[in-house]
C-alpha positions in Angstrom: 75.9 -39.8 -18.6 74.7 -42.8 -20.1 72.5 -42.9 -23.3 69.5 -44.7 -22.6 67.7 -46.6 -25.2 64.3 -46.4 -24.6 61.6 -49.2 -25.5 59.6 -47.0 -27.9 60.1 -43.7 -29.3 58.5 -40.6 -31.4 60.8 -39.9 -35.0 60.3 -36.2 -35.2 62.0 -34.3 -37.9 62.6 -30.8 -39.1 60.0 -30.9 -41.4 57.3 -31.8 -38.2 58.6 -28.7 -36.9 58.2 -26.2 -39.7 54.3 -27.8 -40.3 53.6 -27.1 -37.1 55.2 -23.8 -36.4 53.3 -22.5 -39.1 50.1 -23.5 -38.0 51.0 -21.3 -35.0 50.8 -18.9 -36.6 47.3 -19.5 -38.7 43.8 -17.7 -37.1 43.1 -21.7 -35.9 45.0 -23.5 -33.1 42.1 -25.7 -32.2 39.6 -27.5 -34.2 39.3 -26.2 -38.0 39.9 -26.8 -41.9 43.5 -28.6 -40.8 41.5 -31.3 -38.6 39.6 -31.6 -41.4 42.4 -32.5 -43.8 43.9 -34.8 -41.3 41.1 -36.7 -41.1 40.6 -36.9 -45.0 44.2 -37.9 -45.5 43.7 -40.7 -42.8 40.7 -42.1 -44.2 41.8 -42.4 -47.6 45.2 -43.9 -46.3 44.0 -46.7 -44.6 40.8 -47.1 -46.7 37.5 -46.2 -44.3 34.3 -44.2 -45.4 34.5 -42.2 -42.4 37.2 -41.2 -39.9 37.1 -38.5 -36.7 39.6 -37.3 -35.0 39.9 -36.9 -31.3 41.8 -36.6 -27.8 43.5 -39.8 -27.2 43.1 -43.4 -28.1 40.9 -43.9 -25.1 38.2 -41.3 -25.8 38.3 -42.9 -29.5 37.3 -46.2 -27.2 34.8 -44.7 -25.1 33.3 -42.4 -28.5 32.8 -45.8 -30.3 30.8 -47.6 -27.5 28.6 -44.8 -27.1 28.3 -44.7 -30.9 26.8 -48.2 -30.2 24.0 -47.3 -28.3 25.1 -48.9 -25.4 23.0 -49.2 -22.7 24.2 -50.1 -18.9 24.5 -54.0 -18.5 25.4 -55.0 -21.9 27.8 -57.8 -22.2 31.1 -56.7 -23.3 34.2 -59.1 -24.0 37.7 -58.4 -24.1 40.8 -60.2 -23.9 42.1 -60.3 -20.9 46.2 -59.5 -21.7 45.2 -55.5 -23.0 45.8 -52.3 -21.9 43.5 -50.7 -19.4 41.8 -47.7 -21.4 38.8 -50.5 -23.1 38.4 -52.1 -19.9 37.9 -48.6 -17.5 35.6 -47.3 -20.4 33.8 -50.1 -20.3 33.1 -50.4 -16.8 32.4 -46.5 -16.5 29.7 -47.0 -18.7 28.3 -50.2 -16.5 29.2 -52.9 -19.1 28.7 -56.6 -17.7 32.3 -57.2 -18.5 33.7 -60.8 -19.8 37.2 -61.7 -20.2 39.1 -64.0 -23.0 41.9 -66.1 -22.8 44.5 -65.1 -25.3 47.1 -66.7 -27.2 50.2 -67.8 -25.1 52.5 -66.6 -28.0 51.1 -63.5 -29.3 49.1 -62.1 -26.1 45.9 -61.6 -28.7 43.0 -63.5 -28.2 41.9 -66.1 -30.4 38.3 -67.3 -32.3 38.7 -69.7 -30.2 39.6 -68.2 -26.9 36.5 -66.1 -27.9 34.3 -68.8 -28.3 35.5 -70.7 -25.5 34.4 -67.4 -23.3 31.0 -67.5 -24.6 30.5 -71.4 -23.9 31.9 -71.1 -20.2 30.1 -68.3 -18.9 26.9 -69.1 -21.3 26.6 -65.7 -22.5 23.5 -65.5 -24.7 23.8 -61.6 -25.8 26.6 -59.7 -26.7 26.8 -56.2 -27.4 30.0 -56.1 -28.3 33.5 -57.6 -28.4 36.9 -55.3 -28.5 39.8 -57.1 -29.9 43.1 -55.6 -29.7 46.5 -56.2 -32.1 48.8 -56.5 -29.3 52.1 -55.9 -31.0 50.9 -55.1 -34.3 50.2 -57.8 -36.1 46.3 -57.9 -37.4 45.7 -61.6 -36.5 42.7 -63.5 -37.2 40.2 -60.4 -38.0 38.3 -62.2 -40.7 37.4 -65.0 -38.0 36.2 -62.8 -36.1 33.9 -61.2 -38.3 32.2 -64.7 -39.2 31.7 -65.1 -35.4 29.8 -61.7 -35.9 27.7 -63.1 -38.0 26.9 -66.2 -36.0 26.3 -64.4 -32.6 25.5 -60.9 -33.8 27.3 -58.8 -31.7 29.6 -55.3 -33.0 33.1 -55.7 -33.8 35.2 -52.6 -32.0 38.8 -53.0 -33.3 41.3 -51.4 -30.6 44.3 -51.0 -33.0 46.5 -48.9 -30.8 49.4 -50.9 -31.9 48.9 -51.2 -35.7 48.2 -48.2 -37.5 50.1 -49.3 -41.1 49.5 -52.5 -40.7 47.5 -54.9 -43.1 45.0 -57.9 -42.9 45.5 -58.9 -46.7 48.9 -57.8 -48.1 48.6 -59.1 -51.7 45.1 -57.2 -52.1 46.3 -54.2 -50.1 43.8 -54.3 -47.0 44.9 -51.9 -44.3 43.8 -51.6 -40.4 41.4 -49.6 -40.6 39.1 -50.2 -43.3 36.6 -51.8 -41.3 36.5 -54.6 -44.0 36.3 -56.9 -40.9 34.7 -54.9 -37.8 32.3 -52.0 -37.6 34.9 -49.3 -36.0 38.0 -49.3 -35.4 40.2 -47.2 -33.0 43.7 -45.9 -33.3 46.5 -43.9 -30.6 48.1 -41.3 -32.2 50.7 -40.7 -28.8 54.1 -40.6 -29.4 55.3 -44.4 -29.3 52.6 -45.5 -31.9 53.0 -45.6 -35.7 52.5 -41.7 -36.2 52.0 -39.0 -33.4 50.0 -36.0 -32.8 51.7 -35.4 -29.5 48.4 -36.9 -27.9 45.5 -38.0 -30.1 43.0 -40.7 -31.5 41.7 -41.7 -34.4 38.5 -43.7 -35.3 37.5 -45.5 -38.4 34.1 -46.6 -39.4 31.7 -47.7 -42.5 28.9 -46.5 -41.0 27.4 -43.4 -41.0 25.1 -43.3 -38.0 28.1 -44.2 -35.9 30.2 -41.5 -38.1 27.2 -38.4 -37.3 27.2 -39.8 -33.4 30.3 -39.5 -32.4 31.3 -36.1 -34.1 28.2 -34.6 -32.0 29.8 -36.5 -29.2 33.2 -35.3 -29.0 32.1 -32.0 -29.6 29.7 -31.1 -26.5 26.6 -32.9 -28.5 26.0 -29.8 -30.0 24.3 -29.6 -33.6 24.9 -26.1 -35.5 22.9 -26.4 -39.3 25.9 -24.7 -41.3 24.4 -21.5 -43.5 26.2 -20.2 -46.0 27.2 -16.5 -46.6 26.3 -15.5 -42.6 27.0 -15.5 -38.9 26.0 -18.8 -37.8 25.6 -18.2 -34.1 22.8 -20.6 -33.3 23.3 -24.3 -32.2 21.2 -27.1 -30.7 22.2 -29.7 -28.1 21.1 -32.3 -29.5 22.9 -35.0 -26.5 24.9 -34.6 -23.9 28.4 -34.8 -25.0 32.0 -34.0 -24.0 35.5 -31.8 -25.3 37.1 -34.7 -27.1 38.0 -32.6 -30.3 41.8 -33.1 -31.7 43.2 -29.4 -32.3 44.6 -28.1 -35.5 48.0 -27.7 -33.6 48.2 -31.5 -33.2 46.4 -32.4 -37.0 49.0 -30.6 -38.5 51.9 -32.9 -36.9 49.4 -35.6 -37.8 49.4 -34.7 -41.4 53.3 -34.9 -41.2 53.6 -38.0 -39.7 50.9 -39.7 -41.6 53.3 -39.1 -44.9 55.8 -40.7 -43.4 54.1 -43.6 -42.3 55.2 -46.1 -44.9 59.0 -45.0 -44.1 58.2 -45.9 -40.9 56.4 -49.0 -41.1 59.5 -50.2 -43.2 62.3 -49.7 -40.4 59.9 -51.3 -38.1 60.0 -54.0 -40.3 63.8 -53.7 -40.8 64.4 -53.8 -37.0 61.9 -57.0 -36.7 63.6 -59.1 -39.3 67.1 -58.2 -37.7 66.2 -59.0 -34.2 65.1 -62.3 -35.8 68.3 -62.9 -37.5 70.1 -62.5 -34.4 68.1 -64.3 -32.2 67.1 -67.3 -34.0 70.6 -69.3 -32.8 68.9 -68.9 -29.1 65.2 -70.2 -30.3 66.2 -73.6 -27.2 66.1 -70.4 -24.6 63.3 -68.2 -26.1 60.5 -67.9 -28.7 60.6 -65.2 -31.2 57.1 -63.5 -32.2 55.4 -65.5 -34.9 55.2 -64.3 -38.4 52.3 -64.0 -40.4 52.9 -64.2 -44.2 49.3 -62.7 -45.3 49.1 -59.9 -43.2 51.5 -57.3 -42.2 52.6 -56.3 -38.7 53.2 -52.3 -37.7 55.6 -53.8 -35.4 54.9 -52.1 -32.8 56.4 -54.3 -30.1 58.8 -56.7 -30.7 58.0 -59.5 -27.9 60.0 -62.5 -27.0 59.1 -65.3 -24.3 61.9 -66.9 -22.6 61.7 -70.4 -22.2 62.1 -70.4 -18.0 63.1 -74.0 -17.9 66.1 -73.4 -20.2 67.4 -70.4 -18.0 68.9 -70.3 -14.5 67.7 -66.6 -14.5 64.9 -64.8 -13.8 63.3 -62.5 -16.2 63.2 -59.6 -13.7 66.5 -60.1 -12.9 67.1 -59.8 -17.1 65.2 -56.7 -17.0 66.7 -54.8 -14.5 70.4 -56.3 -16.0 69.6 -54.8 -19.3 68.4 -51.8 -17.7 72.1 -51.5 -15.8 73.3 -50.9 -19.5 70.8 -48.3 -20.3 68.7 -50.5 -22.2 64.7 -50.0 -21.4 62.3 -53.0 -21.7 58.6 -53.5 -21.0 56.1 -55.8 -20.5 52.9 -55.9 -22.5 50.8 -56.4 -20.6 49.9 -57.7 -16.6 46.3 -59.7 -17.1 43.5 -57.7 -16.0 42.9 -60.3 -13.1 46.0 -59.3 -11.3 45.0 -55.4 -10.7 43.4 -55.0 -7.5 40.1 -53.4 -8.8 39.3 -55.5 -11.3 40.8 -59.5 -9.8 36.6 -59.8 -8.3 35.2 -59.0 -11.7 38.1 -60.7 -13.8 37.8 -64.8 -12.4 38.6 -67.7 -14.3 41.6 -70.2 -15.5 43.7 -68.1 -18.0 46.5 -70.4 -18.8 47.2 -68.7 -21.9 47.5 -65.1 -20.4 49.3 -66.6 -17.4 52.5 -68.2 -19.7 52.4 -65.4 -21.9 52.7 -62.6 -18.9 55.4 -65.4 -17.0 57.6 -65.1 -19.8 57.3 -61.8 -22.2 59.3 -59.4 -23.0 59.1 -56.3 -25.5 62.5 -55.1 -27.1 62.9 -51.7 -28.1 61.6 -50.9 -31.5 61.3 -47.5 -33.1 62.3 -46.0 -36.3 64.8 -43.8 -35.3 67.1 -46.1 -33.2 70.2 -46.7 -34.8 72.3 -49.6 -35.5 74.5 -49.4 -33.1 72.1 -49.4 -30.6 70.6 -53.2 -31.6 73.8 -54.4 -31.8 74.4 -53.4 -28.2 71.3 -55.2 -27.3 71.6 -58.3 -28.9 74.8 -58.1 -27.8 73.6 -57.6 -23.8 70.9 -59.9 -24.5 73.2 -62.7 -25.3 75.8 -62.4 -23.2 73.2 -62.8 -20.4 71.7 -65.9 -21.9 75.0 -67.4 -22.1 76.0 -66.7 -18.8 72.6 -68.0 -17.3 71.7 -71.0 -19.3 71.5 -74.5 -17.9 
């Protein structure tokens, strides 16, 4: 049988196993004190006031808006290369939904692609903007908190892709501090930085948001805690939901989440090697650009071929690598080309539309071994050099 490399992978070790195995056998499998010391750990890691656990990354998304007071028909924007889960929560929640350009190179909007937005559509209020670190890399956060300033809207930081990662590397400022937006949301499932099987994390400096969403993801229900007896009685205070992270899962978290430097480094590792070995090809693709302030989880590793150089297309690329057991992805198809959302999502995205044309996300975890790369690169190449013109 042949061993497939996939695109992104979970590192899970014996010690994951014996943490959680044990907690199995503890009087809580569900929310209790190790939930608590996950979140702890978490918020002092990446430097936050407050952090909460819950289900998944999108319920962290769709916690944090309500957080916001948000009320049906406020102007949300988002970049329009992203994953689903913002957009859907948005909608469900009857956001007048505005989409960004992004970067043709990195897939992230831009200040600019921000602004650009605003000026087009003449948007006059915003709510709120969700950026997202497609990739990893932190780019252009503390622009994006002077455009808070100027149009006074709430910064929700969709960082999915880079838990570890840092805005400021010579003065230590991590994703997730909030230094530079007023929450910020993490994806704890099993391709992301650190895994809790499924789970979500969010960040904030705020304590009203903080107190909201903990009522929130736990049925909206208020219980005063009394000490020395049987405190049976609770309020509902708002109608909430079940978006609590169990023990079971915090404990793998807890793990993980000392590990998460290790891994963060072989991210890096695989990065700079895929760069080595594909820099003599830079006249038939473009390798992710490189930020020397911050620092990149590396979560994806994208390249964009350069079409014109190339007598191949990049499906046929895929599904040739894909022959030799080696799994690729595409982060991600624009918002405007899914059925239910093209009406909603109209516009000229040239950035989005050369950056979807041509990207493609290597495999990058911390676990895959060297042999594997160099099967890759090696795959990768002898393609290009079969199919250039």
């Amino acid at each position: 049988m042949k061993k497939i490399i996939p695109y992104g992978k979970q590192t899970i070790e014996n010690d994951d196993v014996k943490i959680v195995a044990k907690t199995l056998k503890s009087d809580y499998l569900t929310t209790g004190p190790i939930t608590l010391k996950f979140e702890k750990k978490f918020k002092k890691f990446v430097g936050s006031k407050y952090a909460s656990s819950c289900s998944s990354g999108t319920s962290a998304l769709h916690l944090s808006l309500l957080a916001t007071n948000f009320k049906k028909g406020d102007v949300i924007i988002l970049p329009v290369i992203n994953f689903i889960a913002s957009i859907n929560m948005s909608y469900l929640l009857g956001a007048k939904l505005y989409f960004a350009d992004v970067d043709r190179y990195t897939g992230q909007m831009s200040p600019k692609n921000l602004e650009d937005c605003i000026k087009k559509n003449k948007i006059k209020k915003i709510k709120a903007i969700i950026t997202m670190h497609n990739g990893g890399n932190p780019t252009n956060a503390e622009l994006f908190y002077k455009l808070k300033k100027k149009y006074k809207f709430i910064i929700i930081e969709d960082a999915c892709h880079s838990l570890g990662g840092k805005y400021d590397v010579k003065n230590n400022i991590k994703v997730g501090s909030c230094k530079y937006s007023d929450i910020t949301t993490f994806s704890l499932h099993p391709i992301k930085s650190i895994t809790t099987g499924e789970g979500g994390m969010i960040t904030t400096n705020n304590k009203k948001f903080y107190k909201k969403i903990n009522l929130l993801k736990n049925h909206g229900i208020f219980r005063k805690p009394k000490k020395n007896k049987n405190n049976w009685n609770y309020k509902i205070v708002l109608p909430g939901y079940n978006y609590r992270l169990s023990d079971l899962s915090c404990s793998l978290g807890i793990s993980q989440l000392a590990k998460i430097n290790i891994f963060i480094k072989k991210r890096n590792q695989i990065s700079n090697f895929y760069r080595r070995q594909l820099s003599k090809f830079t006249k038939y693709l473009d390798l992710p650009p490189k930020h020397d302030k911050e620092l990149s989880a590396n979560h994806l590793f994208v390249i964009l071929f350069k079409k014109e150089t190339l007598k191949i297309s990049r499906e046929r690329i895929i599904q040739e690598l894909y022959k030799k057991g080696i799994v690729t992805q595409i982060h991600y198809i624009p918002i405007f080309f899914h059925p239910f959302y093209k009406k909603i999502c109209r516009g000229k995205f040239d950035g989005a539309n050369y950056y979807f044309n041509n990207c493609l996300s290597l495999p990058i975890f911390p676990s895959i071994k060297k042999e594997g790369l160099n099967k890759i690169i090696y795959c990768l190449e002898n393609i290009i050099r079969r199919h250039r013109r």
